[in-house]
N, C-alpha and C positions, 0 to 999 in steps of 0.2 A: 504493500500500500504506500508504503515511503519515497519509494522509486517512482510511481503511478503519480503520487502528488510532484515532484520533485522533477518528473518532464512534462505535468500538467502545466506547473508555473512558468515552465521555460516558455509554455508554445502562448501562454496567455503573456508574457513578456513581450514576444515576439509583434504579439497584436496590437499591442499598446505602445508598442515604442517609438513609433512615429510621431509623437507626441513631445512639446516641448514643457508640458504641465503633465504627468500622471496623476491620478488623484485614486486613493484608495479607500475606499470605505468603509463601514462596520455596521452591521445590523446590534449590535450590543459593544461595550464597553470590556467586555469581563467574558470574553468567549474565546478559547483558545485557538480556534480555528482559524479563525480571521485574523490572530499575527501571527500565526504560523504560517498561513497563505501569503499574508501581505510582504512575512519576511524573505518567503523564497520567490517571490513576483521581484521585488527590492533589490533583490539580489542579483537576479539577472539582467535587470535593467542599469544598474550600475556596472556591472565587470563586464558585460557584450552591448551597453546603448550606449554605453559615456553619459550617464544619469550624474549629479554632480553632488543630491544633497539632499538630505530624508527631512520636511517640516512638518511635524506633529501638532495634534490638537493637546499642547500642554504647554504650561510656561517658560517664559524664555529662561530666566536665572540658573531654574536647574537642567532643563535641554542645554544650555550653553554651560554650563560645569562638566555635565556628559559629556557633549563636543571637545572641550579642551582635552579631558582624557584623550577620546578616542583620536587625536589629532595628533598628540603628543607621542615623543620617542619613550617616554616611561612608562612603565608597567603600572598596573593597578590592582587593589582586589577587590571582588566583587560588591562589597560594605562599601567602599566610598566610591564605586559608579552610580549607586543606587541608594544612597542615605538622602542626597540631594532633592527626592521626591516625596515631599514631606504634607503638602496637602492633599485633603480630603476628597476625593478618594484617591489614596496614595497607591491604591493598588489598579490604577490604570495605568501607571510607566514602570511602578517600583514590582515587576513581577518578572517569572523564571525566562517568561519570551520576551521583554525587550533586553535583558539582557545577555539573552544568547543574539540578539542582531546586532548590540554595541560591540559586545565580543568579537564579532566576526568583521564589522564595519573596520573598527580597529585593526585586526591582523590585514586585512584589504589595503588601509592605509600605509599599513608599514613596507607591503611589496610596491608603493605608487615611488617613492625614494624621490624623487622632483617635483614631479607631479604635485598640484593642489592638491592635498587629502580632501575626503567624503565627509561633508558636513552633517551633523546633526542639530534639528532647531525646534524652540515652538515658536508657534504661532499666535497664542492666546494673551488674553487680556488682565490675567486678574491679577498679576505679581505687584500690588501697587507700591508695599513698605518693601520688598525684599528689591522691586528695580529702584527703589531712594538708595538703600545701603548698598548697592552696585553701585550705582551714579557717584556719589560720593566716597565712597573707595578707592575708585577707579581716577577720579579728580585730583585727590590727596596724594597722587602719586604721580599725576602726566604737571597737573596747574596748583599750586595749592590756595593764588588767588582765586583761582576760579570755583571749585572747591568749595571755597567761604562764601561764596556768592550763592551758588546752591545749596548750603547748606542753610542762611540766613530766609532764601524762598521755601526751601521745603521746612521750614520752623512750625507752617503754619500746618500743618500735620501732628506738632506734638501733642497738643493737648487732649486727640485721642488715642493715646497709647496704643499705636499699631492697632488698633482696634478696626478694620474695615468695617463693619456692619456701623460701628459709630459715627463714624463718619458719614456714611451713607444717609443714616437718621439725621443726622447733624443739618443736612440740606433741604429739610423743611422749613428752617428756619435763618440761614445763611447762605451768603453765598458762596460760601468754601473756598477752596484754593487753584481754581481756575485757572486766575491769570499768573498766580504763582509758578504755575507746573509747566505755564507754556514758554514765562520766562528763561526758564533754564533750559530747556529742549532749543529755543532757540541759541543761547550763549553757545551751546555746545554743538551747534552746525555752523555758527560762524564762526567757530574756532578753528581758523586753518590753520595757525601754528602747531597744532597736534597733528595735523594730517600723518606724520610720520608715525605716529606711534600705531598705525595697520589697526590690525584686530581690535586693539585693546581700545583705540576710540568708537571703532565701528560697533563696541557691545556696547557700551558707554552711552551713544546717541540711542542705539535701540533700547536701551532702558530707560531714556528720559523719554522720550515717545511713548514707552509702554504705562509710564506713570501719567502722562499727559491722556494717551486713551483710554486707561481707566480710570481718572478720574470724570473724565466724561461718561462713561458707563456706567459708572455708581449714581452721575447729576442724573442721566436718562431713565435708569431705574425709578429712580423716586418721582421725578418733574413728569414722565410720560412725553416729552416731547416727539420722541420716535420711542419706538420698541426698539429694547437695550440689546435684543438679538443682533438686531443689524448693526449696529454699532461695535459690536464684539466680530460678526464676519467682516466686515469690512475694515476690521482691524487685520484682519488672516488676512486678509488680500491685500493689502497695505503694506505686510510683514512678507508675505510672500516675492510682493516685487521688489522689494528692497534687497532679498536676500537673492533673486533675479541678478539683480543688478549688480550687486556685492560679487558675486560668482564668475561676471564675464558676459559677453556677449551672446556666448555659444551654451549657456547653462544651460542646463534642465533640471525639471526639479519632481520630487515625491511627497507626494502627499498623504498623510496619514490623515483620515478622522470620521466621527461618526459619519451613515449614509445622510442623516441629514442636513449636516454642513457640506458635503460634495455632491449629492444629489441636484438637478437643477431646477429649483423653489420654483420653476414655471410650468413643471409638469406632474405639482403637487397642489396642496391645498393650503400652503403657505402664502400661495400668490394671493389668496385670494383675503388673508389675514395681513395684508402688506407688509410680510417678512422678504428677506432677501436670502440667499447664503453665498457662501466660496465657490462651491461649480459653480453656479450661476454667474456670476460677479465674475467669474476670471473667463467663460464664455462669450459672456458681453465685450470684454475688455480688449479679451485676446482670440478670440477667430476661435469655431469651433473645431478647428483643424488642427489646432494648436493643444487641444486639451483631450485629454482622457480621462472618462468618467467608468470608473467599476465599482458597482454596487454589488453587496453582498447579503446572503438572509441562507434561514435555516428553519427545521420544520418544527421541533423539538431537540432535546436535551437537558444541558443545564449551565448551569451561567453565574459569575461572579455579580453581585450587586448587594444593596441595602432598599430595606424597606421604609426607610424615610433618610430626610438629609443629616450629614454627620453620625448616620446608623452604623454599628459593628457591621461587618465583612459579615454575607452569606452566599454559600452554594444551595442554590435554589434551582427547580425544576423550569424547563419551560412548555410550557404545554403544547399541544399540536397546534399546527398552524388554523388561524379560523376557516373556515369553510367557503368557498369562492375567493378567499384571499392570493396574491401572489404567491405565498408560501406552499398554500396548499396545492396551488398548480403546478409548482416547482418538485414538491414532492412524487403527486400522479407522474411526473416526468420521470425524477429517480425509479419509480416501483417499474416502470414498463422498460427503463432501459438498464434495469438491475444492478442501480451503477449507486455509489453514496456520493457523489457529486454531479451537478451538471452547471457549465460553461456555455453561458449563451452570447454572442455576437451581437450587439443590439440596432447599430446603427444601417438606419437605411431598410430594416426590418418592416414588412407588410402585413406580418402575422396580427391581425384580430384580437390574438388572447392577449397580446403584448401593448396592444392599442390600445385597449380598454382601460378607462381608471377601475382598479381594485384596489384592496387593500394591503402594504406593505406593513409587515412589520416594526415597529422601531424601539429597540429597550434600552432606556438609559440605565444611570447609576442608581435612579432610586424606581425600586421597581418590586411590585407586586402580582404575582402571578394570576391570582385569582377573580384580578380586575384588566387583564391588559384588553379585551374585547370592548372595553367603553372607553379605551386611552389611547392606545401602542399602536392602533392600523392607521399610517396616512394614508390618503386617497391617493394615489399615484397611477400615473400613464408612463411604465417600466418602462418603455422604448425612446422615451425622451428624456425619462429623468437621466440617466445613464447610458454611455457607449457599449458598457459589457457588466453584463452580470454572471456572480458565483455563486450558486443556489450548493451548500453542503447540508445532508438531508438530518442529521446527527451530528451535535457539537458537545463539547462539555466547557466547564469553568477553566478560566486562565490560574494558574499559579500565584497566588502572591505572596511578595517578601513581607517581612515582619519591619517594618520602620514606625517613628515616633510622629503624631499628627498634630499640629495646631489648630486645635475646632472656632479659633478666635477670626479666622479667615472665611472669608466667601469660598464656597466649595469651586473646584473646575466645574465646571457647566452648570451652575448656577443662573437663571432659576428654573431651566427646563430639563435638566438632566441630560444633556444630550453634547 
């Protein structure tokens, strides 16, 4: 079966590699299959497509302490690739499959010997206190006027003690630190005396950006000006072309994250909620000839998740797919062609069953099984959300490590689980 999956991925690599965005999906958070799939897709697209750079639906602070690693001529052990992963829910990066793909990413870098090494990033928005004590770290040692400048802007953050949700509250009744945050994002893109310091500026400005667009995410949450959703993709797509651009001309880039951040919002029922996400947005953006959409889903098993936010880690069942659902079509597929996966080609597709909105599964972090028929199906038309879908008919729970959690923090995918 190892082998079967392992030239499955190659020939689905193959299909996808035309592409100068891949985007990878997940029908759940906490399913082992999908970064076991995702890692041998990843895999071949980097060593035979010249891919340049994995950006994940997680934070930059600790994806980029991971990166250093795997970049790096040093050795590491598995504790401090993965201690870095310390928000709730920590066991969507801090488990046994991302780090057998850092592991491997890592020894790949070290035969490149010239070569730019294979980047690893996030993408997301919520690191607000940990990109301040980045920013200013990082300051303290290129400007230390400069440094003092953001440090005196970001002041206005002390008085909630790294608290994010207080802050957040805090904005009913103030205007918070706005023009603070954009202050210093700009000091440190007009600072071209740094240009030489390479990387270490380029994390530097990505983390005062990161503190800039979360704190807009937390004003949107509360204000309702737009849904904070899109504020938070179009931060991924924001983060995504920068790191574009960072890479070279000739990049390409990988993308990790839920089906519902890379699925494209105009062939669901988000369009019609005026959400947006990442496939969609990097479609528009960039030609859909440019982008590779693989969506994934499963029929039953079982699955890493909690039953409310900041809840204990559980291995939970997932029930059969609903009845006329995508899943459950997906399945009748598997039963007739005896097979525990099917690889469907989407684009340009005439099929009927594909055309139709059904219902797609989608399981976040906080997830109840006994309720997903009133929550978990989006309406979806498969053939547009996605270029290529991977229907595996049986999955179980991802692995995860034992790390220490800060519950004082907005969780990753807050407030929709996804």
């Amino acid at each position: 079966m190892k082998n079967s999956i392992t030239s499955a991925a190659k020939e689905i690599a193959e299909k996808l590699s035309y592409a100068k965005i891949v985007m990878l999906g997940e029908a759940s958070h906490g399913t082992h299959e999908f970064y076991e799939w995702r890692r041998l897709i990843s895999q071949e697209l980097i060593t035979h497509h010249g891919f340049s750079f994995i950006a994940v639906e997680g934070d930059w602070p600790p994806c980029y302490a991971a990166n250093r690693l795997i970049t790096s001529k040093r050795s590491y052990a598995e504790k401090e690739l993965i201690h870095h992963f310390h928000r709730w829910p920590s066991w969507m990066w801090a488990n046994t499959e991302v780090v057998e793909l850092l592991n491997w990413m890592k020894s790949h870098n070290q035969k490149l010997k010239a070569k730019k090494p294979v980047g690893f990033y996030g993408l997301d928005v919520y690191s607000l206190f940990e990109s301040i004590d980045e920013v200013l770290s990082t300051l303290k040692k290129l400007d230390p006027a400069l440094a003092k400048a953001a440090k005196e802007q970001y002041a206005c953050f002390q008085k909630f003690h790294r608290d994010e949700k207080r802050y957040a509250q805090s904005l009913y009744f103030s205007s918070g630190c706005e023009t603070q945050v954009l202050l210093v994002l700009q000091d440190l893109l007009k600072a071209k005396h740094l240009e030489l310091s390479g990387e270490t500026l380029f994390d530097a400005q990505q983390n005062a950006r990161i503190v800039k667009n979360a704190e807009d995410y937390y004003r949107t949450m509360i204000h309702g000006d737009e849904d904070s959703w899109n504020v938070r993709d179009r931060h991924m797509m924001e983060t995504l072309n920068i790191l574009l651009s960072h890479h070279g001309d000739n990049a390409k880039a990988i993308v990790w994250a839920h089906n519902t951040h890379i699925g494209d919002y105009r062939a669901t029922s988000m369009v019609d909620e005026g959400q947006v996400n990442l496939g969609g947005l990097a479609r528009i953006e960039w030609g859909i000839n440019k982008i590779a959409l693989l969506g994934f889903g499963t029929y039953e098993g079982s699955v890493v998740a909690s039953r409310a936010w900041d809840g204990p880690v559980q291995l939970m069942q997932v029930p059969k797919g609903k009845s006329g659902s995508y899943e459950d079509l997906f399945h009748q597929k598997c039963l007739n062609e005896k097979s525990d996966y099917i690889f469907s080609w989407l684009q340009g597709s005439t099929d009927l069953e594909l055309n139709q909105t059904r219902g797609h599964r989608a399981i976040g972090v906080v997830y109840d099984p006994r309720f997903e028929s009133f929550g978990n199906y989006v309406p979806t038309k498969l053939a547009s959300r996605y270029d290529g879908f991977l229907f595996i008919d049986q999955t179980r729970g991802l692995t995860p490590l034992s790390v220490s959690v800060d519950r004082r923090e907005f969780p990753e995918t807050f407030p929709g689980g996804f």
